[in-house]
N, CA, C and O atoms as a Maestro MAE file, in Angstrom:
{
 s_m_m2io_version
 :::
 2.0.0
}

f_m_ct {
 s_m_title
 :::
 protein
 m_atom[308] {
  # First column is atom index #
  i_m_mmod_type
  r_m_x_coord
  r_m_y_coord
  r_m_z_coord
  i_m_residue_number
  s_m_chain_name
  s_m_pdb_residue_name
  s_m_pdb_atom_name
  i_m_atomic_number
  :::
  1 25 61.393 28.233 -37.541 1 A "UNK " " N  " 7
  2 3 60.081 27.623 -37.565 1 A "UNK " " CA " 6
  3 2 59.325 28.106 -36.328 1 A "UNK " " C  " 6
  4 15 59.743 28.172 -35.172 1 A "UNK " " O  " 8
  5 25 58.127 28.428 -36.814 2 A "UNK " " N  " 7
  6 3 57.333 28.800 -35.415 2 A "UNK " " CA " 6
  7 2 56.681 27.623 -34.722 2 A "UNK " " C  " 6
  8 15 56.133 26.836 -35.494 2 A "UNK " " O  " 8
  9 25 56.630 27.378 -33.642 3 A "UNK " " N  " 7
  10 3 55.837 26.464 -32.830 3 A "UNK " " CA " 6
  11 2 55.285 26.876 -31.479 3 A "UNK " " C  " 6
  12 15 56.017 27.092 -30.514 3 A "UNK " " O  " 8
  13 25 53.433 27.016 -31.438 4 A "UNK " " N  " 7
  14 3 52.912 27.712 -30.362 4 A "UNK " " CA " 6
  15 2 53.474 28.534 -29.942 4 A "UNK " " C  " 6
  16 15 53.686 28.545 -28.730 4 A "UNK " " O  " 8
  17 25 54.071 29.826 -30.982 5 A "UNK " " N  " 7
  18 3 54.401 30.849 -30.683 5 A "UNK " " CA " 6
  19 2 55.505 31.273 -30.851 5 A "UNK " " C  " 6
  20 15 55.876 32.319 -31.382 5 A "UNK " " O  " 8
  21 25 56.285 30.131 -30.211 6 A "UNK " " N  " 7
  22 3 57.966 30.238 -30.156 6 A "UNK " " CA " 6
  23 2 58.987 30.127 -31.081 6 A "UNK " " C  " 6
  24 15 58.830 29.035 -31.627 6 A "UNK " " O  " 8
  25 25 59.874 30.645 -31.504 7 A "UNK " " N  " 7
  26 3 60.961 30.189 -32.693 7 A "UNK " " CA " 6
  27 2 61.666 29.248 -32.539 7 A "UNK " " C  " 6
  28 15 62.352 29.357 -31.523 7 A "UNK " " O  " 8
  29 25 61.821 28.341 -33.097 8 A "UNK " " N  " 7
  30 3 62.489 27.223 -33.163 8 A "UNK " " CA " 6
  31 2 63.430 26.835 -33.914 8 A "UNK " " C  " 6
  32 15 62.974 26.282 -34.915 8 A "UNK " " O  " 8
  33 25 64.928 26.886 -33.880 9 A "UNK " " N  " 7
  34 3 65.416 26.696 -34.543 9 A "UNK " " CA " 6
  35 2 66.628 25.533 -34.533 9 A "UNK " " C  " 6
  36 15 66.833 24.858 -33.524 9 A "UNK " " O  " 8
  37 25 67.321 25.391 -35.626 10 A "UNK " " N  " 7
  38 3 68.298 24.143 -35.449 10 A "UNK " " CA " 6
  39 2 67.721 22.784 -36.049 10 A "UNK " " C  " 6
  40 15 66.673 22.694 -36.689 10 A "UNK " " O  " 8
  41 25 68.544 21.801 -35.748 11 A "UNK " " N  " 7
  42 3 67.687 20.553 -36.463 11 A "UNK " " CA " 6
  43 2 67.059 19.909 -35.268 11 A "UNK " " C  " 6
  44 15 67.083 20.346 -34.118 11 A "UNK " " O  " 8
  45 25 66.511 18.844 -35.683 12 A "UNK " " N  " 7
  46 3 65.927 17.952 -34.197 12 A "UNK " " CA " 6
  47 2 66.636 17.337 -33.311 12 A "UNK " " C  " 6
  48 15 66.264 17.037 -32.176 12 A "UNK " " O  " 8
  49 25 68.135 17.039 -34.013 13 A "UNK " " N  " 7
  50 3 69.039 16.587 -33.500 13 A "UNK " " CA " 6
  51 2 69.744 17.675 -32.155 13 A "UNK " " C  " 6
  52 15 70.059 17.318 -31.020 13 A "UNK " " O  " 8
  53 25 69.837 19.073 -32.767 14 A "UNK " " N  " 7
  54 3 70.060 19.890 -31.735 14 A "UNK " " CA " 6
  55 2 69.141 21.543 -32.103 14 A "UNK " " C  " 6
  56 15 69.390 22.379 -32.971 14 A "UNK " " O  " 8
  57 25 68.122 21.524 -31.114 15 A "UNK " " N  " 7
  58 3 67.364 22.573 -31.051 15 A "UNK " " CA " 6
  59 2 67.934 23.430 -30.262 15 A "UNK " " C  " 6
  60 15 68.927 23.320 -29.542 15 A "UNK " " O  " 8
  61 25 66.781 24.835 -30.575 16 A "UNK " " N  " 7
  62 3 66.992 25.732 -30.253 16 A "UNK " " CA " 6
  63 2 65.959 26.646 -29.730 16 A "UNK " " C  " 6
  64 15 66.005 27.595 -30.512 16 A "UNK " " O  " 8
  65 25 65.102 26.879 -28.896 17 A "UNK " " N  " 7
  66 3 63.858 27.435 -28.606 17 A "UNK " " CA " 6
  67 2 63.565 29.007 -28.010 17 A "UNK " " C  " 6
  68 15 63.840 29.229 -26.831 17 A "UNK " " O  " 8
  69 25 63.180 29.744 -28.591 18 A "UNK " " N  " 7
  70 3 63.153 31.120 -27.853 18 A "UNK " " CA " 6
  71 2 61.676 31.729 -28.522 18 A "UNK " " C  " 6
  72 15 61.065 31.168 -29.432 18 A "UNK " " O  " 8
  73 25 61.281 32.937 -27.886 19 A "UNK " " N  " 7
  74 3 60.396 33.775 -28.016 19 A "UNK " " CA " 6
  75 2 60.641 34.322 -28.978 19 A "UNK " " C  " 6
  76 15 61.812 34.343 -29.354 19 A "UNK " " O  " 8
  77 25 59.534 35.025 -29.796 20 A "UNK " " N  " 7
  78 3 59.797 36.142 -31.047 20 A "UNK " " CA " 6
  79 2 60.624 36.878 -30.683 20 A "UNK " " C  " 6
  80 15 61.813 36.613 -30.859 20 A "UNK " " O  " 8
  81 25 60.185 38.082 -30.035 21 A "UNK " " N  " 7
  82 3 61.127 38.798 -29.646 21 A "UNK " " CA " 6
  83 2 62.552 38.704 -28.979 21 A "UNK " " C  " 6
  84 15 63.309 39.673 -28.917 21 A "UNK " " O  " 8
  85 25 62.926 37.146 -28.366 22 A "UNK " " N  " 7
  86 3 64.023 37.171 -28.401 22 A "UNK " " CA " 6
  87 2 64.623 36.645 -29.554 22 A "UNK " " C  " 6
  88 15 65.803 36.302 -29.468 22 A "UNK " " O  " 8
  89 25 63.873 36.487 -30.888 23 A "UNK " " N  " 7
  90 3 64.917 35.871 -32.216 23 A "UNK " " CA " 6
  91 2 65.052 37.191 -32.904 23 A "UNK " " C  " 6
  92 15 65.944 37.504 -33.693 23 A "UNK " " O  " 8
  93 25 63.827 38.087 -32.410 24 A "UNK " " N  " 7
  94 3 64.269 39.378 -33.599 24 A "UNK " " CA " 6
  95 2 65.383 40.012 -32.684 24 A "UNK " " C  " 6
  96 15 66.434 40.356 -33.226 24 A "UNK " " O  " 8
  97 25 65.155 40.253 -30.824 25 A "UNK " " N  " 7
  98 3 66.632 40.920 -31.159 25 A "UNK " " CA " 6
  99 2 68.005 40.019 -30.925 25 A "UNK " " C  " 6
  100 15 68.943 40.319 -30.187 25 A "UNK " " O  " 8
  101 25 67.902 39.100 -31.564 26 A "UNK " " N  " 7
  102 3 69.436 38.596 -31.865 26 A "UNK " " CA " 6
  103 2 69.585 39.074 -33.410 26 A "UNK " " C  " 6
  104 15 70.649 39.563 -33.790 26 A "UNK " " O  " 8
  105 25 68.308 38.891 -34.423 27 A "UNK " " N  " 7
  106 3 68.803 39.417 -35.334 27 A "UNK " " CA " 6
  107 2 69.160 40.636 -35.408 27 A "UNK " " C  " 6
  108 15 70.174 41.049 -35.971 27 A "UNK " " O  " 8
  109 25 68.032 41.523 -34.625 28 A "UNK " " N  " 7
  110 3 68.378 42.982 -34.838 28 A "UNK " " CA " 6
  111 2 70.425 43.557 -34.222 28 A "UNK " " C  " 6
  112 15 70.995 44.644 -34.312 28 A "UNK " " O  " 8
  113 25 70.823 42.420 -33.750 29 A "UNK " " N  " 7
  114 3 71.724 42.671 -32.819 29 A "UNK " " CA " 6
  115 2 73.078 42.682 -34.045 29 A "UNK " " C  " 6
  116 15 73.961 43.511 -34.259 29 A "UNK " " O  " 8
  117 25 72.723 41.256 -34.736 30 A "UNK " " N  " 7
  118 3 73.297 40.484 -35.666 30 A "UNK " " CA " 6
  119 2 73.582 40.658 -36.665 30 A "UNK " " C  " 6
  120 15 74.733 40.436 -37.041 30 A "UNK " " O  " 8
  121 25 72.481 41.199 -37.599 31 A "UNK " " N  " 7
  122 3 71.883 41.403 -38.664 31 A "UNK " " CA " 6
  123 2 71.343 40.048 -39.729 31 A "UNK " " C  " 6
  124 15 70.948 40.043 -40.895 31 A "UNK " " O  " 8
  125 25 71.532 38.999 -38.752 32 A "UNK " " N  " 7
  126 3 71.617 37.397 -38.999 32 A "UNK " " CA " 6
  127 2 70.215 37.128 -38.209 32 A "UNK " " C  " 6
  128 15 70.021 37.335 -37.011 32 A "UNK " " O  " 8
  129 25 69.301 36.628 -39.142 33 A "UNK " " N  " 7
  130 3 67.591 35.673 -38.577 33 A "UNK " " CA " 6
  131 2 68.636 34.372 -37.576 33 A "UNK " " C  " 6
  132 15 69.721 33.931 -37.955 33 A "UNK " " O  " 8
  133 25 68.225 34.153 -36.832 34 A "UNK " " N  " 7
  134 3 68.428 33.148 -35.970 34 A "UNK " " CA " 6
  135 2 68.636 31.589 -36.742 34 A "UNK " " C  " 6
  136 15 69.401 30.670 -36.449 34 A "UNK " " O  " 8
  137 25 67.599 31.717 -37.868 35 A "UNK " " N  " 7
  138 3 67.357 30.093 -38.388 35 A "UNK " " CA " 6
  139 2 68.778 29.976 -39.501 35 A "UNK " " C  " 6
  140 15 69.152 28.853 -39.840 35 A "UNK " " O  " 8
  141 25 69.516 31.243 -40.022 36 A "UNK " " N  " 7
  142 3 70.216 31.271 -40.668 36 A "UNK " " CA " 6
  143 2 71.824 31.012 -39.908 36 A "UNK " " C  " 6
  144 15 72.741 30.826 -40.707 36 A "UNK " " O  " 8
  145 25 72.122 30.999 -38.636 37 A "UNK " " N  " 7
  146 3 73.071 31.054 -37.681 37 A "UNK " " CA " 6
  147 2 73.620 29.667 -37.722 37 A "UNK " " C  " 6
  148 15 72.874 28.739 -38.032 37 A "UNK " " O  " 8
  149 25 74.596 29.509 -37.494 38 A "UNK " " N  " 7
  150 3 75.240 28.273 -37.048 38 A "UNK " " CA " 6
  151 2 75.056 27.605 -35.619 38 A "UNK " " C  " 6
  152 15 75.066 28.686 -35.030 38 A "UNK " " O  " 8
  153 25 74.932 26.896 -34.828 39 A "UNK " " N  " 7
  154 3 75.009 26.174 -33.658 39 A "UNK " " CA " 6
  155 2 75.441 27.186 -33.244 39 A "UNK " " C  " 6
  156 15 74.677 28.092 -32.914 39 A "UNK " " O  " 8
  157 25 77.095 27.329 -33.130 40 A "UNK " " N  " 7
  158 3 77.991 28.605 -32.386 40 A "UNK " " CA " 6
  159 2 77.419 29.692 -32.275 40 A "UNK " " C  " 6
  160 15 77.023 30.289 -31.273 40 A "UNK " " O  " 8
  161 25 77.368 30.055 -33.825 41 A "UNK " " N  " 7
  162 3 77.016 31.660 -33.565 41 A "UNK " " CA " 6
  163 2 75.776 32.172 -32.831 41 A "UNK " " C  " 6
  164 15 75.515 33.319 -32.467 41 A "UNK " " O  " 8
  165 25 74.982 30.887 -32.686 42 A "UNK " " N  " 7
  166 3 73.525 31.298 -32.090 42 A "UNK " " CA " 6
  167 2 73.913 31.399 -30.321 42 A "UNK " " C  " 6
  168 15 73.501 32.189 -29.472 42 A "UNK " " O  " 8
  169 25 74.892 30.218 -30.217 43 A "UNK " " N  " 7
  170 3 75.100 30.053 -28.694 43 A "UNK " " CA " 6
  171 2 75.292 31.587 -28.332 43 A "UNK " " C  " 6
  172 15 74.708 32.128 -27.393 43 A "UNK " " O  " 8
  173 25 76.253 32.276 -29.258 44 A "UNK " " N  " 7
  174 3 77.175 33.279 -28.785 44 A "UNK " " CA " 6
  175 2 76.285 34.282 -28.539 44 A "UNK " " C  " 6
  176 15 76.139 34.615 -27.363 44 A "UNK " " O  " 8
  177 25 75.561 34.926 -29.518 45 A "UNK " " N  " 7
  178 3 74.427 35.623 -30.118 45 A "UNK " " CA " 6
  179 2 73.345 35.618 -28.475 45 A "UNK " " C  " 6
  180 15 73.010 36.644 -27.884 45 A "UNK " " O  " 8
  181 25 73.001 34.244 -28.063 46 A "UNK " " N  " 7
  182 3 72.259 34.541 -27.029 46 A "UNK " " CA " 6
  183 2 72.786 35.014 -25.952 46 A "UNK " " C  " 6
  184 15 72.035 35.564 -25.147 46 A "UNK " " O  " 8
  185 25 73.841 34.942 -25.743 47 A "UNK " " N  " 7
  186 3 74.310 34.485 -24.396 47 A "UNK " " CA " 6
  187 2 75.033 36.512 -24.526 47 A "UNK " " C  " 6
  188 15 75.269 37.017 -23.429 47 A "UNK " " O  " 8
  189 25 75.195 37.069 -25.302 48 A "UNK " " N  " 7
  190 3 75.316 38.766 -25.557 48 A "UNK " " CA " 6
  191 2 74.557 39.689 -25.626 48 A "UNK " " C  " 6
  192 15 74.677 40.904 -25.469 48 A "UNK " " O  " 8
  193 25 73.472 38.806 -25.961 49 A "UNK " " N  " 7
  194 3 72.271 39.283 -26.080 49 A "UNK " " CA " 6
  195 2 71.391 38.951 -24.152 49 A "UNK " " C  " 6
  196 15 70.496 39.730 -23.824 49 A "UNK " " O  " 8
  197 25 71.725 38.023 -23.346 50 A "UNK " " N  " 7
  198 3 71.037 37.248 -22.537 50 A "UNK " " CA " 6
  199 2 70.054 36.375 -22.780 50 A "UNK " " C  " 6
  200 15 69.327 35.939 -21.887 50 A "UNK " " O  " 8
  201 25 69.963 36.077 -23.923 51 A "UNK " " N  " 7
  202 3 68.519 35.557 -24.495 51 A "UNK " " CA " 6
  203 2 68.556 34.029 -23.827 51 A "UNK " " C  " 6
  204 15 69.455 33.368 -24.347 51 A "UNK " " O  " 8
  205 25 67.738 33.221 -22.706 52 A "UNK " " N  " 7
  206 3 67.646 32.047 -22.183 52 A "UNK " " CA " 6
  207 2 67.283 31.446 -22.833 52 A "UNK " " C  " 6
  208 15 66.131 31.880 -22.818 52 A "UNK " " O  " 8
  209 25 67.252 30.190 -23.959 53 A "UNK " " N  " 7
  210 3 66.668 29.138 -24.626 53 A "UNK " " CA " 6
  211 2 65.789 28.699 -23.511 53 A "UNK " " C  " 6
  212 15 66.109 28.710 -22.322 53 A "UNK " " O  " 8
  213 25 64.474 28.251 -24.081 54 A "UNK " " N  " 7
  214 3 63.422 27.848 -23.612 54 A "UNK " " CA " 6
  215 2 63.339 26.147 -23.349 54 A "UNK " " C  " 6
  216 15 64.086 25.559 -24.130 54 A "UNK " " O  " 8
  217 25 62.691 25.355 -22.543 55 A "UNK " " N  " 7
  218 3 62.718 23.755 -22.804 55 A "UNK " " CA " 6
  219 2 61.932 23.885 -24.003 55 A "UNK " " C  " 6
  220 15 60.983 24.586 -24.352 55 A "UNK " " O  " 8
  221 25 62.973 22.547 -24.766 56 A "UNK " " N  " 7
  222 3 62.073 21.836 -26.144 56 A "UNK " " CA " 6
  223 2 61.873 20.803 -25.658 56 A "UNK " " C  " 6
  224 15 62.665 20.050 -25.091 56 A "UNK " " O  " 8
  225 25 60.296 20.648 -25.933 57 A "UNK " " N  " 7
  226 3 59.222 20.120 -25.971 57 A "UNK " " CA " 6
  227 2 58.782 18.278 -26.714 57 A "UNK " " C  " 6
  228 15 58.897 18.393 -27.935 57 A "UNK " " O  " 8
  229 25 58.527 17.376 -26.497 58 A "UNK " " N  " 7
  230 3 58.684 16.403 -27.382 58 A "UNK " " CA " 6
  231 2 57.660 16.783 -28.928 58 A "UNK " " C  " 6
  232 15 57.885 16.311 -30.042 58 A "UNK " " O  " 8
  233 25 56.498 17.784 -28.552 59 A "UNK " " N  " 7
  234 3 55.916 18.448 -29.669 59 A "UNK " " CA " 6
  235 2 57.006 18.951 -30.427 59 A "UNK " " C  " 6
  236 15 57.189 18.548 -31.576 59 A "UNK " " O  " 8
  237 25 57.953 20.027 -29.750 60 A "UNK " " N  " 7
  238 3 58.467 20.307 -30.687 60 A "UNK " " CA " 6
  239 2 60.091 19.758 -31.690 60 A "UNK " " C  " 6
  240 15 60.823 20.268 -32.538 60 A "UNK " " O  " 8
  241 25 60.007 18.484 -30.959 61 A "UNK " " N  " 7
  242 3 60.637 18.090 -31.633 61 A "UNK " " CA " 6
  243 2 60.224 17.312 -32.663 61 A "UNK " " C  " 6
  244 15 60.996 17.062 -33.588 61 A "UNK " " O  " 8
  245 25 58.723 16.745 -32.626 62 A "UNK " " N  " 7
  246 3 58.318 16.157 -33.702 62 A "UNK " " CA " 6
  247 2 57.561 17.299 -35.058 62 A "UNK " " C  " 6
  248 15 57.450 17.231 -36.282 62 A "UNK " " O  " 8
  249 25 57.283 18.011 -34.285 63 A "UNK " " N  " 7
  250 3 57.321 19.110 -35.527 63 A "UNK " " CA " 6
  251 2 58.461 19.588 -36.521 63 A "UNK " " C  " 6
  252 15 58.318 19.593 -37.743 63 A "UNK " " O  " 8
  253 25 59.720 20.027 -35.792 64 A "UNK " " N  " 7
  254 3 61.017 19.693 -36.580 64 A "UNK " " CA " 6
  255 2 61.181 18.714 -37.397 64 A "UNK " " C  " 6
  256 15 61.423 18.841 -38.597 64 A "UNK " " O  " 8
  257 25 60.993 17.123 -36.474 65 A "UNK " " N  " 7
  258 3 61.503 16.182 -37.286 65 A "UNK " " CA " 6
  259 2 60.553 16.303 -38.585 65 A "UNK " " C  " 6
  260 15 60.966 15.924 -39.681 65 A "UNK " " O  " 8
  261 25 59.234 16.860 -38.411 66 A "UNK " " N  " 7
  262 3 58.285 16.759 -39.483 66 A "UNK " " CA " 6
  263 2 58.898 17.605 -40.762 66 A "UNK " " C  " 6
  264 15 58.888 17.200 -41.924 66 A "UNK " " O  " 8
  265 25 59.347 18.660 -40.379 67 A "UNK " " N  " 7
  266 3 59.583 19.459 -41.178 67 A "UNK " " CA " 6
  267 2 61.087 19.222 -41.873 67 A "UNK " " C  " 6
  268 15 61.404 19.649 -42.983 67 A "UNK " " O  " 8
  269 25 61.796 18.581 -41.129 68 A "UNK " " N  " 7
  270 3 63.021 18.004 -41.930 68 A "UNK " " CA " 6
  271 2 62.785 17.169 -43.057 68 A "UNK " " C  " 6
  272 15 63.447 17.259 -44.090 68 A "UNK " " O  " 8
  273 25 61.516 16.061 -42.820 69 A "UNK " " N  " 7
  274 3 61.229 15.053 -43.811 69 A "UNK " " CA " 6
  275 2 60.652 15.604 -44.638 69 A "UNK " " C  " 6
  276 15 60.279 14.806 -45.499 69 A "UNK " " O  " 8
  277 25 60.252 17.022 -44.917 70 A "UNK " " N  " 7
  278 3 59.201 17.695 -46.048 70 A "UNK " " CA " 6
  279 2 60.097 18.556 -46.584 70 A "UNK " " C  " 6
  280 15 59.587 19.015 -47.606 70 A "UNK " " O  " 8
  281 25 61.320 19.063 -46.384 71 A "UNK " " N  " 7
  282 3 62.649 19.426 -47.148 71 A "UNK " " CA " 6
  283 2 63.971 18.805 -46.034 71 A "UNK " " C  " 6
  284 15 64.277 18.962 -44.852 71 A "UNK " " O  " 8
  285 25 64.247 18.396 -46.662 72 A "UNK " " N  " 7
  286 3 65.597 17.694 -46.491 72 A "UNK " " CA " 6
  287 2 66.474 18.472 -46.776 72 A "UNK " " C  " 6
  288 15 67.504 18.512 -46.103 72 A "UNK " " O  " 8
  289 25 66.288 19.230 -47.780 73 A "UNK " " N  " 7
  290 3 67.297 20.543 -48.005 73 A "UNK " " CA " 6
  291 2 67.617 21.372 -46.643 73 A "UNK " " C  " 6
  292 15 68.759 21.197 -46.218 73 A "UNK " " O  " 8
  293 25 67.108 21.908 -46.184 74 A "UNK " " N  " 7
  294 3 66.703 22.586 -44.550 74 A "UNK " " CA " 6
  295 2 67.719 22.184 -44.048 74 A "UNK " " C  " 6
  296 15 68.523 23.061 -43.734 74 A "UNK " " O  " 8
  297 25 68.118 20.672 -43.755 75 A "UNK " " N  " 7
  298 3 68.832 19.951 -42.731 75 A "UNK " " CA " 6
  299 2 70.407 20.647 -42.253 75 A "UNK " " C  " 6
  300 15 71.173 20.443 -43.195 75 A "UNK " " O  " 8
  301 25 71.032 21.290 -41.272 76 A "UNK " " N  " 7
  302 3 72.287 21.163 -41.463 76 A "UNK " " CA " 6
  303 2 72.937 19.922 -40.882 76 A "UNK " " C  " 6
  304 15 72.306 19.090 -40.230 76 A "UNK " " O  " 8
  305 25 74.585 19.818 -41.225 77 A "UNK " " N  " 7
  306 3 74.823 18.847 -40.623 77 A "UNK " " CA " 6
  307 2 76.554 18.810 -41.728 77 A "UNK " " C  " 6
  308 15 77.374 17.907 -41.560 77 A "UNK " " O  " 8
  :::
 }
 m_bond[307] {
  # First column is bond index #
  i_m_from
  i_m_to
  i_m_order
  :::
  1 1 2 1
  2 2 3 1
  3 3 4 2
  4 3 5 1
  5 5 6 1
  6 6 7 1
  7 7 8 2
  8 7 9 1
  9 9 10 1
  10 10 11 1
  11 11 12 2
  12 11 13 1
  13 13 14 1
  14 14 15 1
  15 15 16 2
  16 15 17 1
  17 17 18 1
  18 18 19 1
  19 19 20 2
  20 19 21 1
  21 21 22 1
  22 22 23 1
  23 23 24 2
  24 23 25 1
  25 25 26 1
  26 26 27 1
  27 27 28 2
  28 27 29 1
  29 29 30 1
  30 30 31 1
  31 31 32 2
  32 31 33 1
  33 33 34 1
  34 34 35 1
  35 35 36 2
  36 35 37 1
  37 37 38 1
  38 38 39 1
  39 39 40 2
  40 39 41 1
  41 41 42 1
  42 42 43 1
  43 43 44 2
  44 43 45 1
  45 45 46 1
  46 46 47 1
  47 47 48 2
  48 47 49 1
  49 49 50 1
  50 50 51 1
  51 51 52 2
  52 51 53 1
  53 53 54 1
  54 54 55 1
  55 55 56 2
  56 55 57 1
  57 57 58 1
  58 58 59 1
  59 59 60 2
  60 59 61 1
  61 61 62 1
  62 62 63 1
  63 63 64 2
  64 63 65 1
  65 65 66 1
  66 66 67 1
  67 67 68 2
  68 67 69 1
  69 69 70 1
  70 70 71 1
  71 71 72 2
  72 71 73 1
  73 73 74 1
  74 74 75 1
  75 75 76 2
  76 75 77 1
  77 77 78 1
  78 78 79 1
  79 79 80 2
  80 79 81 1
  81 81 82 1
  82 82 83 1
  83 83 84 2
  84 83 85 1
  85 85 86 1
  86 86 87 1
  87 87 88 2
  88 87 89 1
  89 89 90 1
  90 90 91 1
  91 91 92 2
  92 91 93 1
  93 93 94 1
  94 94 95 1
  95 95 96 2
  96 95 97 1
  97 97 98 1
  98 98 99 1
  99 99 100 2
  100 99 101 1
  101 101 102 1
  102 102 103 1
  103 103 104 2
  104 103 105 1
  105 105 106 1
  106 106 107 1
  107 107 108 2
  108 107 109 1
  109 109 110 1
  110 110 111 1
  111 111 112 2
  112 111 113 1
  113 113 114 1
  114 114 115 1
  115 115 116 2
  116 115 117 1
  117 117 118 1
  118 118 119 1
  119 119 120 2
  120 119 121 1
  121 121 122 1
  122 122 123 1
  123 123 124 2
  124 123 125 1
  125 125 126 1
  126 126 127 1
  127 127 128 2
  128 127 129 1
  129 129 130 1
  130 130 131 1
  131 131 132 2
  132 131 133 1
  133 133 134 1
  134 134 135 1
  135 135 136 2
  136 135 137 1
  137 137 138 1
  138 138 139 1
  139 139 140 2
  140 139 141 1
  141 141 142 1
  142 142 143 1
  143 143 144 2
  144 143 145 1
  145 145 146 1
  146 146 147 1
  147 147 148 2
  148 147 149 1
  149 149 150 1
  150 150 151 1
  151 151 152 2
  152 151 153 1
  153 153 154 1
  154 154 155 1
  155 155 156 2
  156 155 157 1
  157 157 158 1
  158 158 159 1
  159 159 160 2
  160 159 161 1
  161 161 162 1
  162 162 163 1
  163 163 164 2
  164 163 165 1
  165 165 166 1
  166 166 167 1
  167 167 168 2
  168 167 169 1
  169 169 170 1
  170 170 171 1
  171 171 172 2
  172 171 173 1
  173 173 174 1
  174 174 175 1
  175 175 176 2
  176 175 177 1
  177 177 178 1
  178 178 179 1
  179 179 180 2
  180 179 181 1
  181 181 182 1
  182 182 183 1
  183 183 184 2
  184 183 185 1
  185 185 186 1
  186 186 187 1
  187 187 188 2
  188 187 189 1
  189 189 190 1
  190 190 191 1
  191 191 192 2
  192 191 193 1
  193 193 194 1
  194 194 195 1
  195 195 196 2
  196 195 197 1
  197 197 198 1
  198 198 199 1
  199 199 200 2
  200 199 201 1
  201 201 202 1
  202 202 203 1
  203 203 204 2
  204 203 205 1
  205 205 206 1
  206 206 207 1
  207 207 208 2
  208 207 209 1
  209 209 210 1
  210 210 211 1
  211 211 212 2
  212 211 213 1
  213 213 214 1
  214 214 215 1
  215 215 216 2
  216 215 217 1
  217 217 218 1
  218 218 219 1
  219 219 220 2
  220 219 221 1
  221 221 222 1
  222 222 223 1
  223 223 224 2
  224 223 225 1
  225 225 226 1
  226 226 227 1
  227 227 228 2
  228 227 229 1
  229 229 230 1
  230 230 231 1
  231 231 232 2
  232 231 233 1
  233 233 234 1
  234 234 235 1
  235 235 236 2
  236 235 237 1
  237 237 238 1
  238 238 239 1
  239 239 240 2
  240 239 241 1
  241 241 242 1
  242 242 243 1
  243 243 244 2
  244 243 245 1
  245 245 246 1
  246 246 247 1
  247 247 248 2
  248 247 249 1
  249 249 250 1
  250 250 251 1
  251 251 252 2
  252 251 253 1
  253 253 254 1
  254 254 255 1
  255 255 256 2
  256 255 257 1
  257 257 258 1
  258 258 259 1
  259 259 260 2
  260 259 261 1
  261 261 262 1
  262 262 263 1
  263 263 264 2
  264 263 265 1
  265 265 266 1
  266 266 267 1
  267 267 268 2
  268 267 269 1
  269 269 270 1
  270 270 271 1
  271 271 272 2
  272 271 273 1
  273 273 274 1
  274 274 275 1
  275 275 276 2
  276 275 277 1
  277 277 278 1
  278 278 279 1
  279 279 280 2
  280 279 281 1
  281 281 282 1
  282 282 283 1
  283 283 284 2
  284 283 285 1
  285 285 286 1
  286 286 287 1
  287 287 288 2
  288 287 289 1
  289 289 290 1
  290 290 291 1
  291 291 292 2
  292 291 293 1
  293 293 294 1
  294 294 295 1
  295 295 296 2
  296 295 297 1
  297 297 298 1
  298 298 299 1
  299 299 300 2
  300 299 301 1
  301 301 302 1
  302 302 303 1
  303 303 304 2
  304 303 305 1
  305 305 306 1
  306 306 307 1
  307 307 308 2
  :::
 }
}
């Protein structure tokens, strides 16, 4: 999910925040979009990549939560 720019991923319960370019190159790294990753594999993914997660925002957590309640499907867990 994009928010003011940034990719956002994970549920609201546990986010995940980075720049475009740092979600394309985890995918490019990966061959895995970031939003498709597991908790783990994203940890791992950044941290090989160096990619720093960004602070999430109380915006962006209510944007998540928004978007969980408009598919519920989305949710992992």
């Amino acid at each position: 999910m994009m928010i003011g720019g940034m990719v956002v991923v994970g549920t609201s319960a546990a986010m995940v925040k980075m720049s475009q370019a740092d979600a394309q190159k985890i995918q490019q790294s990966t061959g895995k979009a970031p939003e498709e990753m597991s908790e783990e594999e994203l940890q791992q993914a950044m941290q090989q990549q160096g990619v720093q997660a960004q602070p999430v925002t109380e915006q962006d957590q209510q944007a998540m939560a928004a978007a969980e309640e408009a598919d519920p499907q989305e949710q992992e867990g």
